[in-house]
NUFIRO-895968 format. One line per field, with one value per atom (N, C-alpha, C): residue number from 1; x, y, z. Coordinates in Angstrom, 2 decimals. Atoms other than C-alpha are relative to their C-alpha. Layout:
N
n <- NUM:...
u <- X:...
v <- Y:...
w <- Z:...
This chain:
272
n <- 1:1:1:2:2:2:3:3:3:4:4:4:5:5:5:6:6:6:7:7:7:8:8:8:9:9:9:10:10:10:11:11:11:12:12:12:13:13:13:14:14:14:15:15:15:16:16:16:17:17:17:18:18:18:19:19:19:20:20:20:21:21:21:22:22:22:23:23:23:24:24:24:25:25:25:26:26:26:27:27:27:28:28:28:29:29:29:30:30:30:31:31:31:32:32:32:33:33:33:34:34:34:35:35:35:36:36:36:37:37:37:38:38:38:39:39:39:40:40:40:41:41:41:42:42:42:43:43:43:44:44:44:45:45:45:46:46:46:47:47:47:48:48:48:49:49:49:50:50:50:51:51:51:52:52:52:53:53:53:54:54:54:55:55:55:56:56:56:57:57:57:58:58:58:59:59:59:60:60:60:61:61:61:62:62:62:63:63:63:64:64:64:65:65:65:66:66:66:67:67:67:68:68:68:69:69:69:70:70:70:71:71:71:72:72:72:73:73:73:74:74:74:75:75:75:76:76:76:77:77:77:78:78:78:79:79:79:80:80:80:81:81:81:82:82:82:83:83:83:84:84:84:85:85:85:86:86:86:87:87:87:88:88:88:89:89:89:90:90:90:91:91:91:92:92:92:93:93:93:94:94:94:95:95:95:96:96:96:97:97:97:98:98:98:99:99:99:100:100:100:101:101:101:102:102:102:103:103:103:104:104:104:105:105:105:106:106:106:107:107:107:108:108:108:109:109:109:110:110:110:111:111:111:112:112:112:113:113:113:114:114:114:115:115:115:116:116:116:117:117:117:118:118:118:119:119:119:120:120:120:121:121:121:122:122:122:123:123:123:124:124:124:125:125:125:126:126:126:127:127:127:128:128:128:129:129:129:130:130:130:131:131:131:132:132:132:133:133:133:134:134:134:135:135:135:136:136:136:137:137:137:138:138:138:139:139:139:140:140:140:141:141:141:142:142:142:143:143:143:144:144:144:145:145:145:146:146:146:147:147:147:148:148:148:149:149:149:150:150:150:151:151:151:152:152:152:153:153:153:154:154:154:155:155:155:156:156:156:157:157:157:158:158:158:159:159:159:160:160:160:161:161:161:162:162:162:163:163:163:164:164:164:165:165:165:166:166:166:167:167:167:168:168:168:169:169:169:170:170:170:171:171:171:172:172:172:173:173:173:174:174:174:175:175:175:176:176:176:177:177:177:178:178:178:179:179:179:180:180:180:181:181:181:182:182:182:183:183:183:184:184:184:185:185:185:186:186:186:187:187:187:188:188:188:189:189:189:190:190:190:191:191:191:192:192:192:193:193:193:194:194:194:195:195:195:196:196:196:197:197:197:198:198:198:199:199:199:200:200:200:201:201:201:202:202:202:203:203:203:204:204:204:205:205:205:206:206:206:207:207:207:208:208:208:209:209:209:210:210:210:211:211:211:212:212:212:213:213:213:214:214:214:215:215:215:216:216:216:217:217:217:218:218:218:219:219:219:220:220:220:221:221:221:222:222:222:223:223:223:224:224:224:225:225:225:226:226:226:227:227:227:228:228:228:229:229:229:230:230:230:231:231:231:232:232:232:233:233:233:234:234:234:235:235:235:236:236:236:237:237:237:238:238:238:239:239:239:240:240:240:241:241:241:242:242:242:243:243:243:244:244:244:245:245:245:246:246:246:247:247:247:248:248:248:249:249:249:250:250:250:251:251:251:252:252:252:253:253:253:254:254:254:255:255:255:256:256:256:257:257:257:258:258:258:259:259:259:260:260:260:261:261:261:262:262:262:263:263:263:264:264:264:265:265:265:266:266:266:267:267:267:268:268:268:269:269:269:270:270:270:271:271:271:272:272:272
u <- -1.31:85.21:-0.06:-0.31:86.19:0.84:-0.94:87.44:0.37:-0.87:88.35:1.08:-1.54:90.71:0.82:-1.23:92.64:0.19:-0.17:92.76:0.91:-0.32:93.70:1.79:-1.13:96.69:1.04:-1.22:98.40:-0.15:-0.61:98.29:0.71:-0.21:99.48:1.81:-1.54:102.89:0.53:-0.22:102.68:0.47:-0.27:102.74:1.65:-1.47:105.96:0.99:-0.93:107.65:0.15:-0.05:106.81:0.77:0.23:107.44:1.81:-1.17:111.57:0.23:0.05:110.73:-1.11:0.40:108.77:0.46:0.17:110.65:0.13:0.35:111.11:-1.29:1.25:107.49:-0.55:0.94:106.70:0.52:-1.11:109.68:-0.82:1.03:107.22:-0.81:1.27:104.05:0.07:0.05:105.40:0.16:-0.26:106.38:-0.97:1.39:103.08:-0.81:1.29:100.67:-0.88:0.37:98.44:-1.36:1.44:95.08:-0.97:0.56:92.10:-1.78:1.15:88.74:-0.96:0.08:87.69:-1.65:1.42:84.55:-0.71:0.97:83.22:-0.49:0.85:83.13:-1.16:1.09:80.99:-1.23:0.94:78.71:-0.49:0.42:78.17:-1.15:1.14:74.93:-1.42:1.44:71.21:-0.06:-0.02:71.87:1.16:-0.76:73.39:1.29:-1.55:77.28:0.52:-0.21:78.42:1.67:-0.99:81.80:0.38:-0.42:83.13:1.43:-1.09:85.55:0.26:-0.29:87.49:0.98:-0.55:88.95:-0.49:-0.18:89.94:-0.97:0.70:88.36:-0.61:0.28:86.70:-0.65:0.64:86.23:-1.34:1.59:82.54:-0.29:0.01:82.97:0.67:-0.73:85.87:0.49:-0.69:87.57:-1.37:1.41:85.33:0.86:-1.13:88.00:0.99:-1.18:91.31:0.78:-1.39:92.91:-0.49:0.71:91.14:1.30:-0.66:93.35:-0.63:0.60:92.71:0.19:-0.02:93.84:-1.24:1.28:91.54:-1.57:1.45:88.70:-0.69:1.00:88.29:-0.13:0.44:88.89:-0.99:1.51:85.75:-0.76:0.82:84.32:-0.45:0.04:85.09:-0.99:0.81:83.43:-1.00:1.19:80.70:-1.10:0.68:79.32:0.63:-0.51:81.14:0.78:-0.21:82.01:1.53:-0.75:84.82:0.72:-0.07:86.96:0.54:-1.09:88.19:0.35:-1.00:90.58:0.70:-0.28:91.20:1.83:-1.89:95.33:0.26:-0.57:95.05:0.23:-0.23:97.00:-1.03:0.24:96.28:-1.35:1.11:92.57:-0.87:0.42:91.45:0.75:-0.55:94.21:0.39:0.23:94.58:2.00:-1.71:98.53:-0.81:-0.36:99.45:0.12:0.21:100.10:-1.26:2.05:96.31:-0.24:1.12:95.59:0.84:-0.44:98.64:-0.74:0.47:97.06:-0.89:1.12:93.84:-0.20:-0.78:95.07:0.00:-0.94:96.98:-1.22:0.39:93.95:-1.14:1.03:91.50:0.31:0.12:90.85:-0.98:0.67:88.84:0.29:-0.89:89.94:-0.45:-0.35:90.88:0.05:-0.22:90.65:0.34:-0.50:92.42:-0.66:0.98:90.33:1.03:-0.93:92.68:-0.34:0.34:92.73:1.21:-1.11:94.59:-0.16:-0.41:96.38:0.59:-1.01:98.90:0.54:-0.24:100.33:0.37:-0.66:102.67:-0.42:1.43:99.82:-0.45:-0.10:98.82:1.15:-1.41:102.35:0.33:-0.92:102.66:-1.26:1.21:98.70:0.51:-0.65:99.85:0.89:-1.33:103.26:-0.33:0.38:101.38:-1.38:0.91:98.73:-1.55:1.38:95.51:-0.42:0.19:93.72:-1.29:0.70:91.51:0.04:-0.42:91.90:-1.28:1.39:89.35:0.38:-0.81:89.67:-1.63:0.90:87.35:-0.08:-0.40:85.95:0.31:-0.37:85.85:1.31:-1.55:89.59:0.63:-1.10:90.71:-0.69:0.59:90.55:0.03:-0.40:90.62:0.01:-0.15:91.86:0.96:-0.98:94.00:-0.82:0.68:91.09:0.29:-0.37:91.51:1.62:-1.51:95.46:0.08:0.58:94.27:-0.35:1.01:92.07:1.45:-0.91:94.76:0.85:-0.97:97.55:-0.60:0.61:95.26:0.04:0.15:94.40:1.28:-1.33:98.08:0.42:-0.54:98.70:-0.62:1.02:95.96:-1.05:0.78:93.75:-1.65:0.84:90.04:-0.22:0.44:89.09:-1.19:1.42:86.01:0.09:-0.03:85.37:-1.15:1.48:83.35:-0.20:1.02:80.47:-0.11:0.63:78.74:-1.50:0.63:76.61:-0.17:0.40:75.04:1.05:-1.04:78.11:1.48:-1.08:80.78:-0.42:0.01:78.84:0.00:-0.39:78.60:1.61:-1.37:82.24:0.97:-0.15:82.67:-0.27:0.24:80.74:0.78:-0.76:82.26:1.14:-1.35:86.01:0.02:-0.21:84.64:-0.12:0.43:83.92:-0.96:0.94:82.47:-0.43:0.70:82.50:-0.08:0.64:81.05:-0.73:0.29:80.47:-0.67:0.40:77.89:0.25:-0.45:79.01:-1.43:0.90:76.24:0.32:-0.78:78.68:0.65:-0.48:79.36:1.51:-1.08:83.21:0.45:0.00:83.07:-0.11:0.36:81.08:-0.40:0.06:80.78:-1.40:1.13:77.36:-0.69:0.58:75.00:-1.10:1.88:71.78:0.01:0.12:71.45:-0.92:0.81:68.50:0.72:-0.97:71.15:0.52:-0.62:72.13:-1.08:0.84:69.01:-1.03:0.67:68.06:1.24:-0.64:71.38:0.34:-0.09:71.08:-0.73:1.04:68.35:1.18:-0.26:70.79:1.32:-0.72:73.50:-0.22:0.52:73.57:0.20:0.74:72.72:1.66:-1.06:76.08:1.30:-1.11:78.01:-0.31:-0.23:78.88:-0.49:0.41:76.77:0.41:-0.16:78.09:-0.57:-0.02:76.64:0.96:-1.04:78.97:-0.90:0.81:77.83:-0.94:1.28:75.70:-1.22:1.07:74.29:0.00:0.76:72.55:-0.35:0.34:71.12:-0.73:0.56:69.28:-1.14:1.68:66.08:1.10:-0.83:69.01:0.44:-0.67:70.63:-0.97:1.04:66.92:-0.48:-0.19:66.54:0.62:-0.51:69.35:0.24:0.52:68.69:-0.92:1.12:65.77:0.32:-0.62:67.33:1.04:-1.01:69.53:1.87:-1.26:72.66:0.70:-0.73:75.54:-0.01:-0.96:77.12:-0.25:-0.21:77.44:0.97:-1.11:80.24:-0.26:0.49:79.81:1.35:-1.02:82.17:-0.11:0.23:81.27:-0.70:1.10:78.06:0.83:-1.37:81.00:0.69:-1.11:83.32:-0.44:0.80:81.07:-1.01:0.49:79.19:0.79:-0.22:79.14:0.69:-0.22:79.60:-0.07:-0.18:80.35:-0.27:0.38:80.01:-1.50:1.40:76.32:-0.64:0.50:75.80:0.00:-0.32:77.23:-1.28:0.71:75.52:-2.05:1.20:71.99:0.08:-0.15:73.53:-0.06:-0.07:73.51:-0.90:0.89:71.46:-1.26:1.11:69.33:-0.30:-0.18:68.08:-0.02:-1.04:69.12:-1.31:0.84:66.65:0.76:-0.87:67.83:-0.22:0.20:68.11:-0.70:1.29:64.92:0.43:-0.11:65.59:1.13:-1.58:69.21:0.44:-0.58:70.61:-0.33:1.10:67.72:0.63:-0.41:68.22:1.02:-0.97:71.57:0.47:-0.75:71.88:-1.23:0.01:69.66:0.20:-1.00:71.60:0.73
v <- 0.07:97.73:0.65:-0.49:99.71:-0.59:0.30:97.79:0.58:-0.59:100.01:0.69:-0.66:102.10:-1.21:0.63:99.03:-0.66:0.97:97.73:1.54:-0.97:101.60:0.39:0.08:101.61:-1.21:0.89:98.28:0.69:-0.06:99.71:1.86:-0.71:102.98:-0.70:1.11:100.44:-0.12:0.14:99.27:1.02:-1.33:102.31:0.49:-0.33:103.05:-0.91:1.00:100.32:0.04:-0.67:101.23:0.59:-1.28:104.39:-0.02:-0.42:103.84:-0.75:0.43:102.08:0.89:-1.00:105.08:0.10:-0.22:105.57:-1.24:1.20:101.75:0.05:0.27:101.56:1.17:-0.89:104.82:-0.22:0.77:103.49:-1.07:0.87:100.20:0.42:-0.45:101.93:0.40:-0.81:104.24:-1.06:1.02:100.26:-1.02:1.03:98.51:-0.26:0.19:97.62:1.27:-1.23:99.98:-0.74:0.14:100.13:-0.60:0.36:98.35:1.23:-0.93:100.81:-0.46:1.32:99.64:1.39:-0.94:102.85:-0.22:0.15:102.49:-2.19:0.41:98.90:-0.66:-0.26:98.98:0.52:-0.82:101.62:-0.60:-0.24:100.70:-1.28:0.90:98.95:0.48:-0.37:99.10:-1.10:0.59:96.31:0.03:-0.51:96.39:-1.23:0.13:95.20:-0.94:0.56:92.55:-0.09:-0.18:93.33:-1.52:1.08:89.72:0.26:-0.32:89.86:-1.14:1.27:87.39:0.83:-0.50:87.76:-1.76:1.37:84.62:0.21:-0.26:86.00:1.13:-1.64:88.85:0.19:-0.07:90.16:-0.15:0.13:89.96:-1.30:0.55:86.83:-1.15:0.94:84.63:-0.56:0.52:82.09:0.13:0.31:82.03:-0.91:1.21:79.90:0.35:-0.48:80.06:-0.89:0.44:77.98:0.30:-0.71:79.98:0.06:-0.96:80.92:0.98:-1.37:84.45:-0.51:-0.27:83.50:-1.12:1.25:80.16:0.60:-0.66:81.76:1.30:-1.30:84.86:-0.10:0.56:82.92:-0.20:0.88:81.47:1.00:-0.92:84.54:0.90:-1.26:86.37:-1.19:1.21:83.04:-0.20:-0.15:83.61:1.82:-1.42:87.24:1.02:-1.18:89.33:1.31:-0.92:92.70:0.41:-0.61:93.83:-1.11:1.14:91.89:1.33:-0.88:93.36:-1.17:1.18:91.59:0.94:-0.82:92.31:-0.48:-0.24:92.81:-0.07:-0.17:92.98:-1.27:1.39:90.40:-0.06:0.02:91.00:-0.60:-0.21:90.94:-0.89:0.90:89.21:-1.02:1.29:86.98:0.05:-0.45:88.74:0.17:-0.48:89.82:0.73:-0.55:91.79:-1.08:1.08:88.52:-0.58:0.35:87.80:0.83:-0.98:90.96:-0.16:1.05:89.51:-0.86:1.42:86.35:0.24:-0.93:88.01:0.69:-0.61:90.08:-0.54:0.88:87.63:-0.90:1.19:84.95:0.72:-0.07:86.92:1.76:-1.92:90.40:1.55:-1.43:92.45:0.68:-0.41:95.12:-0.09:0.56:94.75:1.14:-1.24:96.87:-0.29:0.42:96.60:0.85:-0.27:96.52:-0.28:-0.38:97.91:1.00:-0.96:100.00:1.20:-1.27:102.98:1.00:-1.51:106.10:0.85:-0.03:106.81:0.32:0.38:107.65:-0.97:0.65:105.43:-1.87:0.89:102.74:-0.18:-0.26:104.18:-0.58:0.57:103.47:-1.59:1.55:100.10:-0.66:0.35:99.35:-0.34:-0.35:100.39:-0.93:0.52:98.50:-1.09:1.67:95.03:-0.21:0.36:95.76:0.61:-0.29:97.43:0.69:-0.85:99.20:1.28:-1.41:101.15:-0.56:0.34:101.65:-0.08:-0.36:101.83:0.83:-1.23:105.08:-0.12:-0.01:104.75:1.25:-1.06:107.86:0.11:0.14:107.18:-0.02:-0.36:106.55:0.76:-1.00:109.26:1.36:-1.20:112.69:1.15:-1.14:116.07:0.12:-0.61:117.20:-1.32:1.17:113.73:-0.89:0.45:112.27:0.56:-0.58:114.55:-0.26:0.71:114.09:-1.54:1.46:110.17:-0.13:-0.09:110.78:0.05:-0.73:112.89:-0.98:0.70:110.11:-0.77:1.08:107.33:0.62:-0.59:109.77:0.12:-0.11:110.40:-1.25:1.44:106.87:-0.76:0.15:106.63:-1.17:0.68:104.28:1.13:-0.25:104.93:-0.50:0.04:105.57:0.03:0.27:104.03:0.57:-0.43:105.95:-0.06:0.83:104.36:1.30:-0.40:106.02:-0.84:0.74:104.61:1.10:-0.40:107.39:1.53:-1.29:111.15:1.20:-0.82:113.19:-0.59:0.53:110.92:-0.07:-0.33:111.28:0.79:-1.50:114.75:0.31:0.20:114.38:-0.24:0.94:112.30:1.13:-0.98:114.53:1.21:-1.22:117.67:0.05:0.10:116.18:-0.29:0.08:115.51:-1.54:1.51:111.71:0.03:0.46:110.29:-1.74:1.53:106.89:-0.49:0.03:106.03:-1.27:1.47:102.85:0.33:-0.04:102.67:-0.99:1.28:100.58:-0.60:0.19:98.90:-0.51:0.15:97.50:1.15:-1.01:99.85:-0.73:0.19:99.52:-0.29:0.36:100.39:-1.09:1.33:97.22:-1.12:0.70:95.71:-1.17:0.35:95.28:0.09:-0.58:95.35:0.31:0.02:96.78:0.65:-0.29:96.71:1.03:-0.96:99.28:1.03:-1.01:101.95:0.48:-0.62:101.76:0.48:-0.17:101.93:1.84:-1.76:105.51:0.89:-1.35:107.35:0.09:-0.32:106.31:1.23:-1.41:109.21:1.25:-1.58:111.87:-0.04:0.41:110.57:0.29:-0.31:112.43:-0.94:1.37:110.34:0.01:-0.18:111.16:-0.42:0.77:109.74:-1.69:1.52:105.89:-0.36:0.46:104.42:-1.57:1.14:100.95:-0.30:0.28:99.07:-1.12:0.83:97.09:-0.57:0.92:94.30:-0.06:0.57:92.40:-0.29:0.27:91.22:-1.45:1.14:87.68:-0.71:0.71:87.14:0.89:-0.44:87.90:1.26:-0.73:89.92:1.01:-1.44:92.47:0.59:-1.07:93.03:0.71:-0.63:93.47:1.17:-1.00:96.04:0.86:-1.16:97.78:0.74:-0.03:97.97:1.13:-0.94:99.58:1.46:-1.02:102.06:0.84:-0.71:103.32:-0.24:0.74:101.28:-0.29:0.55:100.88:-1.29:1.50:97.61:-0.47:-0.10:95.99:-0.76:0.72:94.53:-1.23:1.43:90.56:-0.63:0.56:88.93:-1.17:1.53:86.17:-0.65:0.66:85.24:-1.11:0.18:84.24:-1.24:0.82:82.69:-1.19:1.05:80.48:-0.75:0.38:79.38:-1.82:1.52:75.39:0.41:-0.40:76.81:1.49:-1.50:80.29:0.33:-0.13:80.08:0.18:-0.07:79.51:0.90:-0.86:81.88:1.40:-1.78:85.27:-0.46:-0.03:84.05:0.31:-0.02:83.79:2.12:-1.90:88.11:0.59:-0.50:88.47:0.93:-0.54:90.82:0.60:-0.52:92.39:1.40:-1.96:96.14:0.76:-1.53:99.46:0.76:-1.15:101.66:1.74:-1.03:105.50:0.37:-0.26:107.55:1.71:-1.59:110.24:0.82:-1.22:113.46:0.25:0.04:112.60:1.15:-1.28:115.51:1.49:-1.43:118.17:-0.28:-0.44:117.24:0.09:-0.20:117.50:1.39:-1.50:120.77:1.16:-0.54:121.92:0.28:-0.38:121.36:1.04
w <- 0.65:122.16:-1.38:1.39:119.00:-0.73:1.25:116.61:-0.92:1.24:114.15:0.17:-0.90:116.58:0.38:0.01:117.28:-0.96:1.24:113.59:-0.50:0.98:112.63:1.36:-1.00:115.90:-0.61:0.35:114.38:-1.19:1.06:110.76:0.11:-0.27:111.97:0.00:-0.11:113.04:-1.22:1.56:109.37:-0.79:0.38:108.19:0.32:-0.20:109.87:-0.61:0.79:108.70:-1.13:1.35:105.30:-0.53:0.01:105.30:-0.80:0.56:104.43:-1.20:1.25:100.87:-0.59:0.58:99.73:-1.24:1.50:96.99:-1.14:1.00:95.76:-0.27:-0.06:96.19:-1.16:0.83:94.00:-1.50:0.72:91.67:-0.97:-0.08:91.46:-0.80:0.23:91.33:-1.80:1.39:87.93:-0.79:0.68:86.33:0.17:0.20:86.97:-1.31:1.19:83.92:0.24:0.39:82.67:1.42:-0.95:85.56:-1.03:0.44:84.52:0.89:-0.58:84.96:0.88:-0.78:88.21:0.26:0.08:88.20:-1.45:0.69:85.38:-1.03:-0.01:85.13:1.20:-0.99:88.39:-0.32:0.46:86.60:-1.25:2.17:82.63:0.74:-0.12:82.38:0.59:-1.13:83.70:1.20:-1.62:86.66:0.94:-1.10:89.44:-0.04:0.73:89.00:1.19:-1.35:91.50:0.11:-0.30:92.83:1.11:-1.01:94.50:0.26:-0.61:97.07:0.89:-0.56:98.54:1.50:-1.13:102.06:1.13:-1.39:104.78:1.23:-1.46:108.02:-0.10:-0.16:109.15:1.28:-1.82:113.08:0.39:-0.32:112.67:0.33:0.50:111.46:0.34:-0.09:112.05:-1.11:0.80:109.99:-1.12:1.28:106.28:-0.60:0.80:104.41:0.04:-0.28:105.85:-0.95:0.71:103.02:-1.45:1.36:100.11:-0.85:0.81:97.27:-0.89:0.64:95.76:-1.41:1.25:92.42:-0.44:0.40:91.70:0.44:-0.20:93.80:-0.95:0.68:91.70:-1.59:1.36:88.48:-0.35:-0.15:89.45:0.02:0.20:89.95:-0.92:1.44:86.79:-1.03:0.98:84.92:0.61:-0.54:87.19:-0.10:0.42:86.08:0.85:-1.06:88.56:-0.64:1.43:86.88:0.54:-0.39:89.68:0.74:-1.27:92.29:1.12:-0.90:95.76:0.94:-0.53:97.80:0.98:-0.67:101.13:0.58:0.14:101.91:1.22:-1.38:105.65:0.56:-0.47:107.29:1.03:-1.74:111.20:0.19:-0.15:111.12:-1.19:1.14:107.69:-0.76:0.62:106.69:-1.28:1.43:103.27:-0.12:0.68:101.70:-1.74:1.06:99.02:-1.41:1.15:96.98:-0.67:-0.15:97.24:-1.15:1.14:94.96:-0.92:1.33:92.73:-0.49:0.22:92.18:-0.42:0.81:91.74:-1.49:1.93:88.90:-1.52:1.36:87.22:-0.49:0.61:87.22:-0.69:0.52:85.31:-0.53:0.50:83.22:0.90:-0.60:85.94:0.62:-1.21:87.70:1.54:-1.70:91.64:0.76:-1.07:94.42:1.26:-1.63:97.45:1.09:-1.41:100.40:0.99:-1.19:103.51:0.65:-0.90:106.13:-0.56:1.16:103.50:1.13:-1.05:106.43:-0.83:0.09:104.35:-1.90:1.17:100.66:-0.45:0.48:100.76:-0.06:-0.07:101.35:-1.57:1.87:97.43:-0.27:0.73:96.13:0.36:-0.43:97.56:-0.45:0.54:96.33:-1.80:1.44:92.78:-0.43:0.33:92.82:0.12:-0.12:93.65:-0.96:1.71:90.16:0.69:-0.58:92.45:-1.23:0.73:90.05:0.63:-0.96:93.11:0.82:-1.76:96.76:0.56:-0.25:99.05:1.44:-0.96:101.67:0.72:-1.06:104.82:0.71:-0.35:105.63:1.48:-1.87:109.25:0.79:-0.27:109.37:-0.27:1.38:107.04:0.81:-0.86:109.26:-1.03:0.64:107.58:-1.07:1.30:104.64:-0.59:0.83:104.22:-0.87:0.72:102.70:-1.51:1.18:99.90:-0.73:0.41:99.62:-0.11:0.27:99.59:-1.32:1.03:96.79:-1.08:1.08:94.68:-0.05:-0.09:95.33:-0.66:0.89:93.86:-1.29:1.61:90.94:-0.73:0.73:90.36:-0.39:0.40:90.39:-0.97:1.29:87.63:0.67:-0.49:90.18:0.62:-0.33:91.32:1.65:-1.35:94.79:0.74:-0.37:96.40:1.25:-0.97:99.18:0.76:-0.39:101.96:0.98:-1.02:104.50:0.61:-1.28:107.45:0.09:-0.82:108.35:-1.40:0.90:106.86:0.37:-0.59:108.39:-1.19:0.60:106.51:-1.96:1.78:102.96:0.11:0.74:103.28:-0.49:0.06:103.91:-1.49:1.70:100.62:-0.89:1.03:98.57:-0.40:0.13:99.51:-0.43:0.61:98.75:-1.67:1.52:95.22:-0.33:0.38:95.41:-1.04:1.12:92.37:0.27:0.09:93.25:2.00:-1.03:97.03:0.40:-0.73:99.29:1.20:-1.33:101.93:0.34:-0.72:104.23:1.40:-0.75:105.95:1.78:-1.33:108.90:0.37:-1.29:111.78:0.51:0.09:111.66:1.22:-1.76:115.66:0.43:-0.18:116.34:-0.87:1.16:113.40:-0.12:0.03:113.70:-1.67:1.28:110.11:-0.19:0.43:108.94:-1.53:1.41:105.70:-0.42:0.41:105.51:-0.13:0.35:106.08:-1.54:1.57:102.21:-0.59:0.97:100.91:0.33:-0.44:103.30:-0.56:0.05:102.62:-1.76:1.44:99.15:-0.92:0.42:98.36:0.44:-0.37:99.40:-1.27:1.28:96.84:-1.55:1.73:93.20:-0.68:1.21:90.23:-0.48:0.62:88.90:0.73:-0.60:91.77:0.13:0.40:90.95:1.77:-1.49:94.40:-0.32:-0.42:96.05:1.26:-1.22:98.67:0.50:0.01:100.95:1.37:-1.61:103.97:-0.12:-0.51:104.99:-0.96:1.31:101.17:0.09:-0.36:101.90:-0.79:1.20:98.65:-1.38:0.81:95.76:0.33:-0.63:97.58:0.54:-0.17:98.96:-0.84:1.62:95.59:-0.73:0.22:94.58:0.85:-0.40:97.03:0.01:0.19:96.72:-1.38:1.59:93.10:-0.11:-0.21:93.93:0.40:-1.41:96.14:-1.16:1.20:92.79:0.27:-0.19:93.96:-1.42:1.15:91.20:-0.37:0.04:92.48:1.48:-1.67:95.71:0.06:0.04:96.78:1.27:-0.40:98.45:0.09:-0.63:100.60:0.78:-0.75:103.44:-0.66:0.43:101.48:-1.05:1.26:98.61:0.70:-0.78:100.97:0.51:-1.11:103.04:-1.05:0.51:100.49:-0.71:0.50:99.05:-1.37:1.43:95.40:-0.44:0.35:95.39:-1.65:1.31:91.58:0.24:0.04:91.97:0.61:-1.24:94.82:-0.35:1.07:92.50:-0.83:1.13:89.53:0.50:-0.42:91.54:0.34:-0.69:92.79:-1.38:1.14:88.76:-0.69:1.38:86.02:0.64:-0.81:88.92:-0.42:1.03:87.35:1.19:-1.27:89.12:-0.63:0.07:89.55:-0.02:0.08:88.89:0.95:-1.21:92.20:-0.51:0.40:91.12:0.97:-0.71:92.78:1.17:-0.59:94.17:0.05:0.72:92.29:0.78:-0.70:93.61:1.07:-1.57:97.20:0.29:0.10:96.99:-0.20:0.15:95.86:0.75:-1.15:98.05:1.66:-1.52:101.22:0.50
């Protein structure tokens, strides 16, 4: 079963429905608060930056806390060392809303990134108009050259666009559109299987100068230490968060871990 083709078929629907508040939504977008720098604070520092993300369910997964609130939970998180939040928006599949990355927002000073399945501009404009201050664009869903018109729509909207991988075909992908800031995704979206070693091999092909995230399947402290190692920015931490007795305690233990630089990123890079 492919789950990501029938998660990317219902928001395809969404999408349409959208599609005839385009211009309230861009209307919106131009009357939001100013963005909060959701790349560089991922990057500033010598350790690795823990991005907590809150999200109800997830297909791998199932229920994680279906009566969570986004705004109290990420309060907790910003008073727990967390440098970023992301907050996922998809109803169908994770249980998330648009109000979620309100609430988020409102209960604390860090910036937010809405984690969705983004097809669409008008996806940007309606991100924007509910306070996101970066999207997150999956390269696997994003065909062609719309990745790039993705990109440019966030930038116009003065937001940062994390743009995830899976695989060495989808970062070249990344790179070549000009990504600066970049998410390996250690879950296989298809089956939503994880192997976390995946971040720490395609991290060597990654220049020093592009902001690296790992995403899935982070367990504990001894992965953040690895991917640390591996010249990882940030990683971003979700069920471990959710499911946890004291999620406060559970970030703070993911805290002040050092980042190793990614030696000879740059070189092999430009010799491809």
């Amino acid at each position: 079963m492919d789950v990501l083709r029938e998660i990317l078929d219902a928001k395809a629907r969404e999408v349409e429905r959208l599609r005839p508040r385009r211009a309230e939504l861009e209307a919106a977008a131009a009357a939001a608060p100013p963005v909060r720098g959701f790349a560089r604070a991922v990057s500033a520092g010598p350790h690795v930056a823990v991005i907590a993300e809150h999200k109800r369910r997830a297909p791998s997964a199932g229920h994680l806390a279906p009566g969570s609130r986004a705004g109290p939970a990420c309060a907790r998180y910003a008073r727990a060392g967390a440098a970023a939040l992301s907050v996922l928006t998809d109803a169908d599949r994770f249980g998330g809303s648009l109000e979620d990355l309100r609430e988020a927002r409102a209960a604390c000073d860090l910036p937010v990134l809405r984690k969705d399945f983004i097809v669409d501009a008008v996806q940007v404009s309606e991100a924007r108009a509910a306070g996101a201050d970066a999207i997150l664009l999956i390269a696997r869903a994003i065909p062609g050259a719309l990745l790039l018109e993705l990109r440019g729509a966030a930038r116009e909207a003065g937001m940062d666009a994390l743009v995830e991988v899976h695989d060495e075909a989808e970062l070249e992908r990344a790179l070549a559109a000009g990504s600066s800031l970049v998410g390996i995704n250690s879950r296989d979206l298809s089956t939503f299987e994880t192997d976390l070693t995946r971040i720490a091999r395609l991290a060597g092909s990654v220049p020093e100068r592009v902001t690296l995230v790992g995403e899935s399947g982070i367990a504990g402290a001894d992965d953040v230490r690895l991917l640390g190692d591996a010249g990882v920015h940030a990683v971003l931490v979700g069920s471990l968060l959710m499911t946890s007795a004291d999620p406060a305690a559970a970030l703070r233990e993911l805290v002040g871990h050092p980042r190793r630089a990614r030696s000879g990123a740059e070189a092999g890079a430009r010799s491809r």
